[in-house]
C-alpha positions in Angstrom: 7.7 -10.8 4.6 5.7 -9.0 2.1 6.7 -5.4 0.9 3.5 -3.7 0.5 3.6 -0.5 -1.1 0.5 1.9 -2.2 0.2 6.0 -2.2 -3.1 5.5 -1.2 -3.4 5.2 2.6 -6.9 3.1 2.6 -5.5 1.0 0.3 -2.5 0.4 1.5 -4.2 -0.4 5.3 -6.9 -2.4 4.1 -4.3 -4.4 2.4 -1.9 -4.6 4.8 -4.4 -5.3 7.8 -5.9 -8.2 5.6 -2.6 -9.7 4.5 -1.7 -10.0 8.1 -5.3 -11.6 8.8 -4.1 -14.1 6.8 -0.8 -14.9 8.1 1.5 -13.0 6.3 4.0 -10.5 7.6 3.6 -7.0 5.7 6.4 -3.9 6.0 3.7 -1.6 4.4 5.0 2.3 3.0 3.1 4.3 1.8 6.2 6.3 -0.2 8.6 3.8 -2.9 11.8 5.7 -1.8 11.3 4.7 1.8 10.0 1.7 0.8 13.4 1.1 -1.1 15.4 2.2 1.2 13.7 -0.8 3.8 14.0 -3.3 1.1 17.7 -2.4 0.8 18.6 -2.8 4.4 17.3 -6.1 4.8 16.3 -7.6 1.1 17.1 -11.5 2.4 13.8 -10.9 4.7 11.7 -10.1 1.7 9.8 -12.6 -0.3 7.9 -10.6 -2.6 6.7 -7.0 -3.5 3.3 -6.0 -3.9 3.0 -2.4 -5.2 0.9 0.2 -7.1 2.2 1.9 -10.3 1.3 5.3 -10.2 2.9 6.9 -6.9 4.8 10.0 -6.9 8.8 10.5 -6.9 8.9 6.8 -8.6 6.9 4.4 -10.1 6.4 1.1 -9.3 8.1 -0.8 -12.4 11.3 1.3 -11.1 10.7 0.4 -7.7 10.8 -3.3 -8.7 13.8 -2.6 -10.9 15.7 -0.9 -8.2 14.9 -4.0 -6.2 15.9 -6.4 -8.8 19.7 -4.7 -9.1 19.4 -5.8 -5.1 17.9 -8.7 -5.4 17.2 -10.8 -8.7 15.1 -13.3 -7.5 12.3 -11.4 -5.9 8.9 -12.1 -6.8 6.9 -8.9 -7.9 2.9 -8.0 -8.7 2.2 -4.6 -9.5 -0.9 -3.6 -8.8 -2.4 -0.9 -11.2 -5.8 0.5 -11.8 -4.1 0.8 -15.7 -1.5 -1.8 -17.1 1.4 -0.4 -18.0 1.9 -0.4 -22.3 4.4 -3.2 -22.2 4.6 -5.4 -19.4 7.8 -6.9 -18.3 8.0 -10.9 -18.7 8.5 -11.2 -14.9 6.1 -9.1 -13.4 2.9 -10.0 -12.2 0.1 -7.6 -13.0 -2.8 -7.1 -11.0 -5.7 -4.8 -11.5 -7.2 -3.1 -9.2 -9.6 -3.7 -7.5 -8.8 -6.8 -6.4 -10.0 -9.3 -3.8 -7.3 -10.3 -1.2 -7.9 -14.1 -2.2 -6.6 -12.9 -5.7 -3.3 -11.4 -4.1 -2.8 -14.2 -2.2 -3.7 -16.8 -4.8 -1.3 -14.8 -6.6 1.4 -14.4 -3.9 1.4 -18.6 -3.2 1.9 -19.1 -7.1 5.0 -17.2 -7.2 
């Protein structure tokens, strides 16, 4: 299960729609709160976390931090139009746009 999380609503349905194309199961928000708050319920089900950077009420890095505190050992990409100033050791970056065989070449690596 991939969380899939983009304040862009194209984005986030193309994404999602081709993710599950390809076999993968996708819990897609468009908002990181709620997105949290999914990931918190049931964080054993998740396998990674693919989401944007810039989204109102909280960023992705915190996203994946809040995740972390819930679950170390999740894999992460953020995927950003603009790279954040320092980027953590253990995040993947991805810049956008991207091809879905990049995200999953990406997702099979981690």
């Amino acid at each position: 299960m991939i969380l899939l999380v983009d304040d862009d609503k194209s984005i986030l349905n193309i994404n999602s729609q081709l993710l599950k194309h390809k076999g993968f199961k996708v819990s897609a928000h468009l908002c990181a709160k709620q997105a949290l708050t999914a990931f918190s319920q049931q964080p054993k089900t998740f396998k990674a976390i693919i989401t944007d950077q810039n989204m109102p009420n909280m960023t992705g890095l915190d996203l994946i931090a809040s995740a972390e505190k819930i679950k170390p050992d999740i894999k992460t990409i953020l995927y950003t139009g603009m790279p954040p100033k320092s980027e953590p050791e253990h995040i993947t970056i991805l810049l956008k746009p991207a091809r879905i065989e990049q995200i999953i070449s990406l997702l099979n690596r981690l």
